[in-house]
Backbone bond lengths (Angstrom), bond angles and torsions (degrees), N, CA, C in turn:
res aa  C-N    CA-C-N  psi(-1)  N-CA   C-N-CA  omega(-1)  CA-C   N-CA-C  phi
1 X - - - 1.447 - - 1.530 111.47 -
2 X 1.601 123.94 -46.79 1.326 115.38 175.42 1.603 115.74 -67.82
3 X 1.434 115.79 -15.79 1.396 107.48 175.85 1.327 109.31 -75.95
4 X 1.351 136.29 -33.44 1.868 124.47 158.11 1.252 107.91 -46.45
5 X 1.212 95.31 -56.86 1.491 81.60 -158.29 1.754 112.60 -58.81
6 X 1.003 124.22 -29.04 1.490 125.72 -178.65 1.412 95.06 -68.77
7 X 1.371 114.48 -64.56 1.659 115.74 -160.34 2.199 97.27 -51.13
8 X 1.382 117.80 -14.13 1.758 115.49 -140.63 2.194 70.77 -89.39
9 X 1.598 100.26 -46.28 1.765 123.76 -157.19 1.458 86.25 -54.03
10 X 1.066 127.34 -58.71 1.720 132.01 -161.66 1.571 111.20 -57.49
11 X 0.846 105.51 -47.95 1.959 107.99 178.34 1.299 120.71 -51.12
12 X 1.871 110.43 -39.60 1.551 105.63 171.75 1.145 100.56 -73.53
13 X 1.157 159.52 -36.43 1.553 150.29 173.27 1.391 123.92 -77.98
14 X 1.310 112.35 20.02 1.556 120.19 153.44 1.582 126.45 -71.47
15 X 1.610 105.52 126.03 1.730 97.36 -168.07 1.322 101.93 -75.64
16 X 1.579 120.48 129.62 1.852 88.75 162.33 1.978 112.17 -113.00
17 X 1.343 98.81 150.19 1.131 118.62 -156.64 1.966 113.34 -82.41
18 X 1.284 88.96 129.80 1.836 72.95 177.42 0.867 117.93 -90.03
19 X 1.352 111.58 -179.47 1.381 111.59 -153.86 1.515 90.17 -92.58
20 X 1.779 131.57 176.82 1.132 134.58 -171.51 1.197 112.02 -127.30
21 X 1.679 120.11 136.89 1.257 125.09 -157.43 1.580 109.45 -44.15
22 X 0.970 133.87 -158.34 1.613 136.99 146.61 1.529 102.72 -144.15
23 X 1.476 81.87 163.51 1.522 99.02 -155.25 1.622 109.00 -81.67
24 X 1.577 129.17 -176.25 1.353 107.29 169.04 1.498 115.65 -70.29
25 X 1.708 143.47 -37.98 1.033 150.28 -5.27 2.293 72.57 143.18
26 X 0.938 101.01 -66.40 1.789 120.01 -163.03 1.735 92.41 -80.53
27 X 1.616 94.99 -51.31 2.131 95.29 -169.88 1.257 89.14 -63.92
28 X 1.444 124.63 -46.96 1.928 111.44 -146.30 1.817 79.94 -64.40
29 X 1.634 141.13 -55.65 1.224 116.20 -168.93 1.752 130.23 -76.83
30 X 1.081 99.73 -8.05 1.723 102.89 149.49 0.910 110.76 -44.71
31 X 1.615 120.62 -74.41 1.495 137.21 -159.28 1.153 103.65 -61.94
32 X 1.259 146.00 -40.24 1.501 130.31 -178.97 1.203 109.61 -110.04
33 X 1.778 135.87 19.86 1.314 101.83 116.39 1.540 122.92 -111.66
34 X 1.093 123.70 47.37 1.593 136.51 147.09 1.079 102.52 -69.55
35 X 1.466 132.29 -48.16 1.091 137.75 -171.39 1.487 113.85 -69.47
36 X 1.179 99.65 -60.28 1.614 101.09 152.54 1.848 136.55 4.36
37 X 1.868 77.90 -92.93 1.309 95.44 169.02 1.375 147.53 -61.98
38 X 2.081 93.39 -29.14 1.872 111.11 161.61 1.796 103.66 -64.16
39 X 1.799 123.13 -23.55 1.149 103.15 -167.10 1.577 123.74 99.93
40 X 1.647 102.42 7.08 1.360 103.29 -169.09 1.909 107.70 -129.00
41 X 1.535 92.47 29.38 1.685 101.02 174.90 1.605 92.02 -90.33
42 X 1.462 104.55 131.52 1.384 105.97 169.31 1.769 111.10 -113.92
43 X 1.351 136.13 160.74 1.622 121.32 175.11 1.406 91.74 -102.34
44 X 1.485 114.87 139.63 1.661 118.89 -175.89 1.546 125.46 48.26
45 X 1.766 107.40 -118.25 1.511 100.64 -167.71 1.419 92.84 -123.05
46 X 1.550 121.25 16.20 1.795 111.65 -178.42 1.490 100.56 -78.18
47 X 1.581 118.89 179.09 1.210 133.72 -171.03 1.681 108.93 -96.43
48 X 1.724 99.82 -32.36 0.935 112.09 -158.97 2.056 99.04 -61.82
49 X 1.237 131.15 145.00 1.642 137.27 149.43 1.019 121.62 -46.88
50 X 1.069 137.34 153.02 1.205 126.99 171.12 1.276 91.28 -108.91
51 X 1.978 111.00 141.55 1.495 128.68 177.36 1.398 125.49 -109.23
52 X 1.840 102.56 -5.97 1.595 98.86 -175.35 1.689 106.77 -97.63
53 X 1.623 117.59 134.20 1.462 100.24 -171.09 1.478 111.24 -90.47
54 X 1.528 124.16 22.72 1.556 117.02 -179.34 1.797 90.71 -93.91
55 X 1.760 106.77 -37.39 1.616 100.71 -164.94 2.207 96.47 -71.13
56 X 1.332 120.92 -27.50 1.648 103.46 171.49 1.039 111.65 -70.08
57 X 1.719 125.18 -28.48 1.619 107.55 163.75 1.467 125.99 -61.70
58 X 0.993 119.17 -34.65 1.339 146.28 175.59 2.119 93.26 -45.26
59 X 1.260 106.85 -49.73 1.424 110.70 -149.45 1.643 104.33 -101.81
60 X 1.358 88.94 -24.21 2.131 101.60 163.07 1.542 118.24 -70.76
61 X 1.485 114.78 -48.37 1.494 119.96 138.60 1.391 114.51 -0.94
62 X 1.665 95.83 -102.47 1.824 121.74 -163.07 1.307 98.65 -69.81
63 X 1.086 119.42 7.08 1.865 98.13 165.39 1.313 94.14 -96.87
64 X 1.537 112.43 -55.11 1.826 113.53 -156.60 1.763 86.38 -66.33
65 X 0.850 158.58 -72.79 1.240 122.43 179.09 1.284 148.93 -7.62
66 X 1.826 106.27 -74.71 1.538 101.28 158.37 1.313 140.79 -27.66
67 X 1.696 102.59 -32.96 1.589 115.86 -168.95 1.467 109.27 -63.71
68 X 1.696 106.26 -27.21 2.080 102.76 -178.78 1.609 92.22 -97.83
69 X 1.492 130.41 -12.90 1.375 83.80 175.06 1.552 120.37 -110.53
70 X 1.605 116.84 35.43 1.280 143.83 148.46 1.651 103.54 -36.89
71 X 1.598 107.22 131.38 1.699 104.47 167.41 1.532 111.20 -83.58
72 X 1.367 110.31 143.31 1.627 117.21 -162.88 1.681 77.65 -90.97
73 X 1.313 108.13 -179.11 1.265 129.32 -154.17 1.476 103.10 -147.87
């Protein structure tokens, strides 16, 4: 019986943790594979989607890159 009750006491005194911003760097690769997954990542100016998900990682990469070597202003 005292082990419920300890194990029941401990749960209200659990910290919970927030979640942590993300970076620009993390959103720009969300966003293209969201895009991804809706089906609406394209490579360049073809029509065609792209269907393989190593080449949208590939392309979530080389964008979030560009974004740091952008000139700050």
């Amino acid at each position: 019986m005292q082990n419920l009750v300890i194990n029941l006491s401990n749960k209200f005194y659990e910290k919970k943790s927030k979640p942590a911003e993300l970076s620009v760097k993390q959103k720009k690769i969300a966003q293209v594979m969201h895009e991804f997954k809706e089906g609406d990542l394209h490579s360049g100016k073809s029509k065609n989607s792209v269907t393989n998900p190593k080449l949208a990682i590939a392309f979530a990469l080389s964008e979030a890159d560009g974004l740091s070597t952008e000139k700050k202003k």
